[in-house]
N, C-alpha and C positions, 0 to 999 in steps of 0.2 A: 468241705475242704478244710483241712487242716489250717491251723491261723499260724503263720512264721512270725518267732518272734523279731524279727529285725524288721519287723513294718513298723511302726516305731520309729523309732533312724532310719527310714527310708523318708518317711511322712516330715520329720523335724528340717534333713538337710532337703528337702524340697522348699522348705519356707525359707531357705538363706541361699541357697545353691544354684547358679543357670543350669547345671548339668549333672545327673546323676549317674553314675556305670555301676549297674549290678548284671557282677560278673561269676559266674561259676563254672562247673561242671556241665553237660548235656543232661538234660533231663532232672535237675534240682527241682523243677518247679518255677524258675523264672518267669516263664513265659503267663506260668496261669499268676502268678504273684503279680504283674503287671499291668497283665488283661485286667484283673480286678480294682486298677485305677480307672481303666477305661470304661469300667463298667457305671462307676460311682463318683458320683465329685468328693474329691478329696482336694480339702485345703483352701477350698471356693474354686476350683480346678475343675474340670475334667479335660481329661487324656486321652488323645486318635491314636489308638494302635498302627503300627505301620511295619508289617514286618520288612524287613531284606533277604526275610530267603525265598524270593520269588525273583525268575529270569525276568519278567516285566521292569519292576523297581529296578535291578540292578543294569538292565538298558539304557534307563531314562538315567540313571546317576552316572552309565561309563559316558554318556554323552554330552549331560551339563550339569557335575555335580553341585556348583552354586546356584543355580537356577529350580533344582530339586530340593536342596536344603532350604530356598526360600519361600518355594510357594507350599508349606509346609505349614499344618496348624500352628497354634501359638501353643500349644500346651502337646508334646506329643512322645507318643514312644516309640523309638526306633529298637526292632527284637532285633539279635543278630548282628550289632555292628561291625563287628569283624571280616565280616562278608564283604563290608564296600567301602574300603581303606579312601578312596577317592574323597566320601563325604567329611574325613578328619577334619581337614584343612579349610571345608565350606562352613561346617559348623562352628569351629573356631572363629570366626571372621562374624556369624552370625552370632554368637554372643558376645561379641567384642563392639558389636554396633548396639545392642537389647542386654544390659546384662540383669536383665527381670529375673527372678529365683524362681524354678520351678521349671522351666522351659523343655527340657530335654531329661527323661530316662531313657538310656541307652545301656541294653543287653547284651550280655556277650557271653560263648561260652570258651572263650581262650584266656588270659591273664590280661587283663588292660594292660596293668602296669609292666609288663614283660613284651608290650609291641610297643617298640620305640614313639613310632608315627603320631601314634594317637595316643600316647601319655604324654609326649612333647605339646601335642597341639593344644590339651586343654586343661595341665598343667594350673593351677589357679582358678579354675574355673570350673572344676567338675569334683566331685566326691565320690571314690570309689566304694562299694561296699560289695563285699563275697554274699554267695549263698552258696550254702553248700548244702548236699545229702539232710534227710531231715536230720535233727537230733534227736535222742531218746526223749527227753523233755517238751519236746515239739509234741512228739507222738503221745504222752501222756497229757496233753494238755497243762502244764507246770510251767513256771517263769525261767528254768534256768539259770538261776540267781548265785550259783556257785562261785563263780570268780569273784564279783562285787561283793558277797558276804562275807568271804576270809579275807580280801584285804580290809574291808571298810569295819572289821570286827576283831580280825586276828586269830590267834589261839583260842581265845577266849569262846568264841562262836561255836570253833569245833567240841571245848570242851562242854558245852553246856549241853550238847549231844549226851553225850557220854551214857552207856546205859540204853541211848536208843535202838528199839531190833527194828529191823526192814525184812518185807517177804520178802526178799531174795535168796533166790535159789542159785546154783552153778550149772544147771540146764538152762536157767531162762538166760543167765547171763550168757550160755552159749548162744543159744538160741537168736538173741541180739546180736550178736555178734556177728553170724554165719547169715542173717536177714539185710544186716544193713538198714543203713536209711533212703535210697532211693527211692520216691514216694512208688515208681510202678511196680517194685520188689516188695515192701513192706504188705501188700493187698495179695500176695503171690504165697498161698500156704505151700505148695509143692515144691522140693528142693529141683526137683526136674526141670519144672515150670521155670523157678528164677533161673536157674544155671539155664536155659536157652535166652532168656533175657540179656546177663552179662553176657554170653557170647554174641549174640547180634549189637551190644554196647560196644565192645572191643572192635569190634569188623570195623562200623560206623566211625568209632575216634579216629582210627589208623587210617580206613579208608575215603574217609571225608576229611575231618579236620586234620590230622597233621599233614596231609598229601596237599592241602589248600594252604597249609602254613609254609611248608617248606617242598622245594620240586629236591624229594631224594628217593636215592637208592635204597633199598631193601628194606621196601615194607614188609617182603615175608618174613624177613628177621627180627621187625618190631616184637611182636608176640613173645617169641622166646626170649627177646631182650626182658620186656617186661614182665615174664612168669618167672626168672632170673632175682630181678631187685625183689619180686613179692616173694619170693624162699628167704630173703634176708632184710625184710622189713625188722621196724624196731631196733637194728646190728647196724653196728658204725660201717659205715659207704668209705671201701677201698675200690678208687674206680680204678688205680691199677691193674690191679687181682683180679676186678671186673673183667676188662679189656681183656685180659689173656684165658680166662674161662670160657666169654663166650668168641673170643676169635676175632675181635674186630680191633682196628684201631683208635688208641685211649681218641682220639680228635674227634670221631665219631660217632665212639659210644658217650661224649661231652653234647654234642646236638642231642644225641637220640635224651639221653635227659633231659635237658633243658625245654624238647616237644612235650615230654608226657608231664611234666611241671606246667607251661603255660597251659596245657588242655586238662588240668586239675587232675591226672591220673594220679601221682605222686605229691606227695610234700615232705621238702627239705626242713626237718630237726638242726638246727645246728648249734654247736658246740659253746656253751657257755664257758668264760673266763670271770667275767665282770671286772674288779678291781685284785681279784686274788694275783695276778699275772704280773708281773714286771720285768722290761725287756733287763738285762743284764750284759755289761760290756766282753765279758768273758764265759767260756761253758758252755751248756745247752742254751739254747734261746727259752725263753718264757718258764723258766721256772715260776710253780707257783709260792704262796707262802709258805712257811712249814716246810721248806724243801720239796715239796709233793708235786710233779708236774701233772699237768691236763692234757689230756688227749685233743684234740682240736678236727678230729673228724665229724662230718656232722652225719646224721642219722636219715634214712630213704623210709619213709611212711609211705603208707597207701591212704588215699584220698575217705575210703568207705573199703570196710571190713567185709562187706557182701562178697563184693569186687576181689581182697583180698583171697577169702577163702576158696571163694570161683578158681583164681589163679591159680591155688596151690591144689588143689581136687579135694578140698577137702570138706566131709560137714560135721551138721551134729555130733553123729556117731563118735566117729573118726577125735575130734576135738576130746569125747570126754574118755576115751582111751587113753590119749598121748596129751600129757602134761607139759612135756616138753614145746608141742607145737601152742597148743594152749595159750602160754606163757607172750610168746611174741604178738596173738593175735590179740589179748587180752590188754596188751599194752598200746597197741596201735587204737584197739578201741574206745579207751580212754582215752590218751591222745587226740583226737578227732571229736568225742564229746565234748574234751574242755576246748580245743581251737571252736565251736560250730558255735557256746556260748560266750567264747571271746567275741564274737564278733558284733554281739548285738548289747556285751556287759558295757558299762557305762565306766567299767575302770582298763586302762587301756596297758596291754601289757604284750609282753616278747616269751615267744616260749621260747624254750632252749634245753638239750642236756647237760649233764654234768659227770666228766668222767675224767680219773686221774689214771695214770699208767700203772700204779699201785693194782688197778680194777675197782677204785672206790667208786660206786656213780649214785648219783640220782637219776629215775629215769624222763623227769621233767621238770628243769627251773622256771616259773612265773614271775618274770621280774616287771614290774613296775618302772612308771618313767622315772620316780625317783630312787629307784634302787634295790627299795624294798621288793623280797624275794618270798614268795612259796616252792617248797618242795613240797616234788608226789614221787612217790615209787607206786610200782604197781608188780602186785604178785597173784599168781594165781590159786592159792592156796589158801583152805578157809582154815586157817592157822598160823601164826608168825612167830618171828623166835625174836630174840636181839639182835642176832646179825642183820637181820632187814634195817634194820633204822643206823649200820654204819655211815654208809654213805651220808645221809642226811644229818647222822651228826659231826661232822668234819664239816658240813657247809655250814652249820648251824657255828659253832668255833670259829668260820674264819669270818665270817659277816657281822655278828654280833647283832646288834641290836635292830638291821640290816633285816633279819630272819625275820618275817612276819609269822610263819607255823610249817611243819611237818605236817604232811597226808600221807599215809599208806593206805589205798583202796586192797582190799582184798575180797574173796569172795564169799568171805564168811557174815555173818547180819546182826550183828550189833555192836557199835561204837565203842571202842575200848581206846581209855588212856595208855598212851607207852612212856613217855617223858615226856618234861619241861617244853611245851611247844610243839609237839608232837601227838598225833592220834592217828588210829587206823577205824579206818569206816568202811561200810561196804560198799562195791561199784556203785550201785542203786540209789547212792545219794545222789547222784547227780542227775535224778529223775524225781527227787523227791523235794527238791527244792526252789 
């Protein structure tokens, strides 16, 4: 079994925590990351598996969910809670009478924090933490240490690279790319093989979980809703234009995102300002400094690049033909390496992009709770010129000392200086670290 690195911070907030919610995706791996407490004492612990996706459990809880939450091990894990909304408000109340650390891992594979009920009930009391798709790091056995080493070192870190080659190739990184990280694709050598995979994943989201989230009309439309947003993954999200593309009304194609959000199909990029923006009593609204205004659109990712490429028909081949499509998936790619090691880095940060109506952008800001900021662009070209690092120096100008470094990944393998605060390295560091 592959080891995730966010056991760790699973195992820490277990020793301060009544409640834990690790929540993801279908099929991350939750379930066996779980089992695997149940198997072992951890923490001076061990854990009674309990799923809820069994008609039995969910009888006995429509009919006394407090009486089910009590006679409940003391140490235990409920898979699934999203299934029996009933036990929110019993668990609550039982860690309000025990508030012992470690009591509860509770599973899900919808957004906690995006179902009202049960982010209300345990509020104070529960630590949420994602799993998502493996990461490349995962899968090479590596710590993932990317985010905590450029803030806790700076420029400095990258430049001490400088010089260094990585086997990376622009096949493998396709390669990555079009596999994904869902542990039963990653063991799936046949592009045949996975793509019947994703499409039994896609039937199952639609036809279980979002039809159990919300009683709506046109599930046969979800599909083409969502192979829609994956043509324009990484491209700023006009849900207008949307709305009228695919025919439906903007209210509606407003839910149908917000399902494939809490059921991890998508994730919202959104639009970085920070302190450059100031409202002004007259004019445009939010001009930035410098006269330059921000776009304020935020960006529609795909959860896992498997997933994306599945959606758009496209593979291997196909990718190292068209440079064009390339580009978006290579970016998404990224994107989802550094979200998968935010999750378990020890420095706690907001992504976001950064784009002014000029078209200056960066395609991802890493801001810090104090402020302090990394940019990455991501290109897919194992070559760069100066215009790649515009964007990044107009942010670098208006933050000042604010800037902790430039990254430009690209697909070329070895670490080269560009300016003052700035390097370009290959994807593949973020497998190597």
């Amino acid at each position: 079994m592959i080891e995730r690195a966010i056991t760790p911070k699973l195992i820490a907030a277990l020793k301060d925590t009544p409640a834990v919610i690790l929540h993801g995706a279908r099929q991350t791996g939750k379930t066996t990351l779980a089992e695997s407490f149940a198997d072992a004492r951890v923490g001076g612990r061990r854990f009674v598996y309990v799923t809820l996706d069994s008609p039995d459990a969910l009888a006995l809880i429509d009919r006394d969910p407090a009486g089910f939450v009590a006679d409940l091990p003391e140490h235990v894990i409920l898979d699934e809670i999203q299934l029996a909304p009933k036990t929110f408000r019993a668990i609550k109340l039982s860690i309000d009478q025990n508030r012992k650390p470690g009591r509860f891992i509770l599973t899900g594979s919808v957004n906690a924090l995006l179902i009202p009920r049960l982010a209300d009930a345990l509020v104070g009391r529960s630590e949420v933490l994602t799993l998502f798709p493996l990461a490349q790091s995962e899968i090479e056995g590596v710590p993932g240490l990317f985010v905590d080493l450029v803030f806790e070192h700076g420029a400095e870190y990258l430049k001490s690279l400088v010089g260094t080659r990585y086997t990376q190739t622009k096949s493998d990184l396709i390669k990555r790319s079009v596999t994904g990280g869902f542990p039963e694709v990653v063991t799936r050598r046949r592009n045949g093989r996975r793509n019947e995979w994703f499409s039994s994943y896609v039937t199952s989201i639609i036809q279980r979980d979002i039809r159990d989230l919300a009683e709506i009309e046109g599930l046969v439309v979800l599909p083409r809703v969502l192979g829609v947003l994956a043509s324009r993954a990484a491209n700023l999200s006009n849900q207008s234009e949307l709305s009228r593309t695919l025919g439906i009304p903007l209210t509606t194609l407003k839910r149908y995102l917000a399902l494939f959000e809490v059921t991890f199909l998508t994730q919202t990029l959104p639009a970085w300002s920070g302190n450059l923006e100031k409202p002004q009593p007259k004019g445009p609204p939010w001009p930035a400094a410098g006269g330059k205004r921000l776009v304020r659109a935020p960006k529609i990712m795909m959860s896992d690049t498997g997933l994306l490429c599945y959606l758009l028909g496209i593979d291997e081949d196909r990718l190292v033909r068209d440079p064009f499509l390339l580009g978006p998936v290579l970016e998404n790619f990224v994107f989802m390496e550094i979200k998968k090691q935010a999750t378990w880095a020890k420095t706690d940060v907001q992504m976001m992009h950064f784009r002014t109506h000029a078209d200056q952008e960066v395609d991802l800001a890493l801001e810090r709770r104090d402020g302090n900021l990394i940019g990455i662009e991501v290109k897919s070209a194992a070559t760069l010129s100066p215009k790649d690092f515009t964007g990044m120096e107009l942010l670098r100008r208006e933050l000042g000392s604010k800037f902790v470094a430039g990254v430009v990944f690209y697909t070329g393998t070895q670490v080269l200086p560009a300016d003052d605060g700035m390097v370009a390295v290959p994807v593949s560091l973020l497998w190597h670290v």
